[in-house]
N, C-alpha and C positions, 0 to 999 in steps of 0.2 A: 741332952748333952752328955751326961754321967755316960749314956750307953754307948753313946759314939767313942770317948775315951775310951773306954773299954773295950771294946773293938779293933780302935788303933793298937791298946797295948797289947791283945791277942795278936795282930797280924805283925808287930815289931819282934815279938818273940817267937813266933814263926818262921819268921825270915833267918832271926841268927841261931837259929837250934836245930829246925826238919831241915837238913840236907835233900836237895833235889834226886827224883831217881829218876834218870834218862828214861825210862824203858815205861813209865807209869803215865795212864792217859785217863783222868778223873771225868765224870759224863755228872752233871749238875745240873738240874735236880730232873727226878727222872717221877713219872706218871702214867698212867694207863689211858689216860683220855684222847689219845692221839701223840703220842711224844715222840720225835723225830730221835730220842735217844734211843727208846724199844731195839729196830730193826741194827744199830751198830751193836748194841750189847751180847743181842742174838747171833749177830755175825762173829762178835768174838768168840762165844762161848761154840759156836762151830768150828773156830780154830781157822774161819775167811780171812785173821789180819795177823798175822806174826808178833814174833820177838817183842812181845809189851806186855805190861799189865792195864785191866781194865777194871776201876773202881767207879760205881755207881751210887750215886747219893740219893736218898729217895727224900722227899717232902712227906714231914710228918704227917698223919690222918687229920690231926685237929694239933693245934697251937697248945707248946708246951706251959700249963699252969704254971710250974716251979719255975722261978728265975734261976736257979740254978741248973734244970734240967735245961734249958732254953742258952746260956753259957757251954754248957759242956756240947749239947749241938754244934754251937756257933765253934767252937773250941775246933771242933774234929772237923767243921767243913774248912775253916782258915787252914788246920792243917793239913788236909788232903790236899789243897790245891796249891799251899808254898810245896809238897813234895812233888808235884807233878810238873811233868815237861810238856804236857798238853792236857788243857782245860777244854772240852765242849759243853757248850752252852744253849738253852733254849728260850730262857726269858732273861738275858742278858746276864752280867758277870763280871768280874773285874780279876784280875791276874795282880799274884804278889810279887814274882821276880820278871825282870827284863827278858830272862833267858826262857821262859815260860809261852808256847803259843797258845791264844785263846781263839780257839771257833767256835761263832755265833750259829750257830741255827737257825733261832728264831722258829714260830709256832703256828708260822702263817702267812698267806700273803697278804699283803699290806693292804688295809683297807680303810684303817681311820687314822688319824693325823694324832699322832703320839709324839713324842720329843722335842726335838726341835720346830715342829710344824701346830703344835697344840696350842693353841690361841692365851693358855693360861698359864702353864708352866712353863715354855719353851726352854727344855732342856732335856738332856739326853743323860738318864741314870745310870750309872756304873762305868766299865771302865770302855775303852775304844776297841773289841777284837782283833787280831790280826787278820782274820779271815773270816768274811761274811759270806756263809751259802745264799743263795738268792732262788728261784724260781725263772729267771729271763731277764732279757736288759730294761725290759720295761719293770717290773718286778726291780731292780735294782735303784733306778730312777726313784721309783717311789717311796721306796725303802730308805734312801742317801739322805732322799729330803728331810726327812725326821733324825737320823743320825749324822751328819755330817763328817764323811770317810773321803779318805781318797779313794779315788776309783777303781784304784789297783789291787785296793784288800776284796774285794768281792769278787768270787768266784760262783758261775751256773752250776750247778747240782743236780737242783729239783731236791724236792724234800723225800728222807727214808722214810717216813709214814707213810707214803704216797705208793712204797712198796708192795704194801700191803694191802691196799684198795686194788690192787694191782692184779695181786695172784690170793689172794686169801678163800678161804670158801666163809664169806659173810655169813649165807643160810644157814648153812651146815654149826655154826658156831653159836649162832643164837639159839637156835635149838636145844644144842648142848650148857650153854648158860642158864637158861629157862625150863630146860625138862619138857621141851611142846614140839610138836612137828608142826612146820608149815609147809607141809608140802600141799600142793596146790594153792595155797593161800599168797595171798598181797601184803607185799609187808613197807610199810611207812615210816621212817625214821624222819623224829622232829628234833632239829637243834639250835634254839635259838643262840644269840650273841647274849656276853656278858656283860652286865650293867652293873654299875656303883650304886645303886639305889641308897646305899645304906651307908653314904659315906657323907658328912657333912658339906653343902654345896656341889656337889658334885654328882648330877644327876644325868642319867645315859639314857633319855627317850622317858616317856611316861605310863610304859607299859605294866600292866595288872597281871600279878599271877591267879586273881582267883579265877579265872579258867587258862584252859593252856594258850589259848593265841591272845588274849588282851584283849578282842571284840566288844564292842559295847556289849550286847548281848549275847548269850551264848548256852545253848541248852544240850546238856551234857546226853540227854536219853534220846536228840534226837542225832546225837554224833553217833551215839554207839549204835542205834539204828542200820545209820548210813556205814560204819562198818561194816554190820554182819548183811547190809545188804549185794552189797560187792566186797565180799568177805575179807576183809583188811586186818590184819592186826599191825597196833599202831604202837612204836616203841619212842619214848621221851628220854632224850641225852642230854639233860643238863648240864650247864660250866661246874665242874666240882668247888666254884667258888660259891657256888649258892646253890649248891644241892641241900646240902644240909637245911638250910632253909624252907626249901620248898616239896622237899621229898616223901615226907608226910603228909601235907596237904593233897599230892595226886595221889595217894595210894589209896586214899578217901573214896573212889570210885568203885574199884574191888569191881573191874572186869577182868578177862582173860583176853579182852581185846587191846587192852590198854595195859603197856608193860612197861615198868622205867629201868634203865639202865644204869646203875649206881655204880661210883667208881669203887666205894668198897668191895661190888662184889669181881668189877674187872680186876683189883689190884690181889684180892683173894685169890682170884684163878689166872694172876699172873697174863692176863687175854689185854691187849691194845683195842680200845672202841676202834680203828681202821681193820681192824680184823674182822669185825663186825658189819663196818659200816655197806660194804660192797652186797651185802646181803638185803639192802633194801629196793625196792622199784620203784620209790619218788624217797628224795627230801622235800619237808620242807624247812626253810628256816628263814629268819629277819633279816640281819646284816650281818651272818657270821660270816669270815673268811672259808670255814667249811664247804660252802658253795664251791670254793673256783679248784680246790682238790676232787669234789664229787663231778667239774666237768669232765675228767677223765674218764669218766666210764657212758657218758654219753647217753645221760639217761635225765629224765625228769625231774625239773625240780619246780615249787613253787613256794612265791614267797608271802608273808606277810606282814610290808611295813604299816604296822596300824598306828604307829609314832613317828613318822617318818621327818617331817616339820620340826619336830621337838629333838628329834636326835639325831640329829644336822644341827640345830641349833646349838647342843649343850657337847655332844662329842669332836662334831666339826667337821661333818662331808662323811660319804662316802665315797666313793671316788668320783666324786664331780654329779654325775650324771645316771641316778639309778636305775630308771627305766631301760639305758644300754646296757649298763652294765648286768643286772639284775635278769639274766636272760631267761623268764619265764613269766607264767600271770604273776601277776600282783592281785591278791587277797584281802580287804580288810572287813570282811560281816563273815560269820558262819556259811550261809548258803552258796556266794559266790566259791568260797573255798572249797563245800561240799562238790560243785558242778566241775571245777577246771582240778581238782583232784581226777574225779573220774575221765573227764576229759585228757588229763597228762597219760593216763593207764593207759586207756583205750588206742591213743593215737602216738606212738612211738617218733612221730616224724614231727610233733608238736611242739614251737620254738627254736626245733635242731638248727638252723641258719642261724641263729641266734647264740643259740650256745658255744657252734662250730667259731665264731666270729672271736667269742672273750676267751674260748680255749687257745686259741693260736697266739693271740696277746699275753695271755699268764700264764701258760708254760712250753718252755725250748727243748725240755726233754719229755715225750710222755709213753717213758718204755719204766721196766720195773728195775734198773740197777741204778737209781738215785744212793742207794747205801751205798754200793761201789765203790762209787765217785766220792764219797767223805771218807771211805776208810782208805780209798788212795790218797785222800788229804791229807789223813791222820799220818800216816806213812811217810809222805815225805818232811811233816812236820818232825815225828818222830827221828828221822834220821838231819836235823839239822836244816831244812829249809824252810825260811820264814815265809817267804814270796810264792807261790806259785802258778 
């Protein structure tokens, strides 16, 4: 309660002291793991969106100890955004003056029942945006559900990270992050979804990190085997929500085949993991939304729901129907995993009707000027128009 006051009186004295600057468009909070903010910031600093200022807030590395340093934070983000005439947002946001436009991004397409649609909290955190980017009308639908917007705030985009999966050189980039050449080599990127494990009641599936997919069983010398037998090297992209947790435990393996992607070192070298990501020739992953960004490039993916009962049960769907949606094997033992791995390599055409099917459903744009389209948003927000 104390902190919420506190809060309050930050943003009360915000509002009658930072005068707004027209021309300033605050980007909150900003991250290297895919963040829809990246490709706008870069677009600024190439001088692609006029006449404004562009202030990026970044999320500290780790939570500030001091209550005081953790106030002077909150201090400077309340004030950045009462000066600002456009707020962009990616895990939601609340705007302190009326005269203020807030765009949503959002981090993803929508695939579990958050908000208004979450069986436990049914509510929607923060404040209403004026303009919601979306992915398609079906992507908007699903999206409303859990926010409850009128229909007229959301606007098709297609997300800027999606830029980047786009035109990036993925290979070329992991290479230079890791110091290895893969040329001639297979490269695997594994990214499961984020789970609450570690929050009281509130558990997201029953999945095990002591190996990497959760399998009852799992033998690590006979994975790296099947690596170097169809020569793979296999990179792990944890949620930066539980990297720290679990980051040390894989590193416990000390192959050359098995590399993890920390956001420390992408936020070091200033590199978006979609920069990255295009550089690989299968996902796999569980219930991330990452999947339906990676149908763009029209390549392999496989999954493995090995909790899939339990987190349905405790998150609440994924969108209805997995096996449609989820358009690739389903995995849950090492071996099957091992066989429709190499099966997804070998056969280029495996699933494709499948994927071809959810790709047309979740995205209306799938060309690379998704930034474009938000920095004409920004634009005409910028010069006064709320609606567009």
């Amino acid at each position: 309660m104390l902190k919420l006051l506190v809060v309050k009186f930050l943003e009360i004295v915000a509002r009658l002291f930072c005068k707004m600057d027209k021309d300033l468009v605050t980007l909150y909070f900003l991250n290297y793991s895919g963040c829809n903010l990246n490709p706008l910031l870069e677009a600024y600093e190439k001088g692609e969106i006029k006449n404004c200022k562009f202030k990026a807030i970044e999320l500290p590395e780790k939570p500030f100890e001091s209550l005081w340093k953790r106030l002077l934070f909150k201090w400077y983000v309340i004030k950045s955004i009462a000066k600002s005439k456009v707020i962009v947002t990616t895990h939601g946001g609340r705007k302190l003056r009326g005269k203020t436009i807030h765009i949503e991004l959002w981090h993803g397409f929508p695939t579990k029942k958050t908000g208004l649609m979450h069986k436990r909290f049914q509510t929607w955190y923060g404040g209403k945006p004026d303009i919601f980017c979306s992915y398609s009308d079906f992507g908007t639908v699903l999206r409303n559900a859990c926010v409850g917007l009128s229909i007229s705030r959301y606007v098709v985009t297609g997300a800027p990270r999606n830029d980047y999966l786009l035109t990036a050189d993925g290979k070329k980039s992991l290479e230079k992050l890791f110091g290895m050449s893969l040329e001639g080599k297979r490269v695997i990127i594994f990214a499961p979804t984020f789970r609450f494990k570690y929050y009281e009641d509130f558990v997201e599936g029953n999945k095990s990190y002591d190996n990497f997919f959760g399998f009852k069983e799992f033998n690590i010398q006979k994975f790296l085997s099947f690596l170097e037998e169809i020569d793979i090297v296999f990179f792990l992209k944890l949620h930066p929500n539980e990297e720290l947790l679990f980051v040390d435990h894989f590193k416990r393996f000390g192959s050359d085949r098995i590399r993890i992607i920390e956001s420390a070192i992408l936020k070091r070298e200033r590199t978006d993991f979609y920069k990255l990501l295009n550089g690989a020739d299968l996902l796999i992953t569980d219930y991330s939304s990452i999947y339906f960004d990676w149908l763009l490039l029209d390549r392999p993916v496989v999954f493995t729901p090995v909790d899939l009962k339990e987190y349905k049960e405790t998150r609440g769907g994924w969108l209805l129907d997995y096996d449609f949606w989820a358009a690739g094997p389903k995995c849950v033992d090492q071996e099957s995993l091992q066989r429709e791995v190499k099966k997804s390599l070998e056969d280029p055409s495996y699933y494709r009707p499948e994927r071809q099917m959810v790709l047309k459903l979740v995205h209306q744009y799938r060309d690379a000027n998704s930034t474009k389209r938000v920095l004409e948003l920004i634009q005409k927000a910028l010069s006064g128009e709320r609606s567009v």
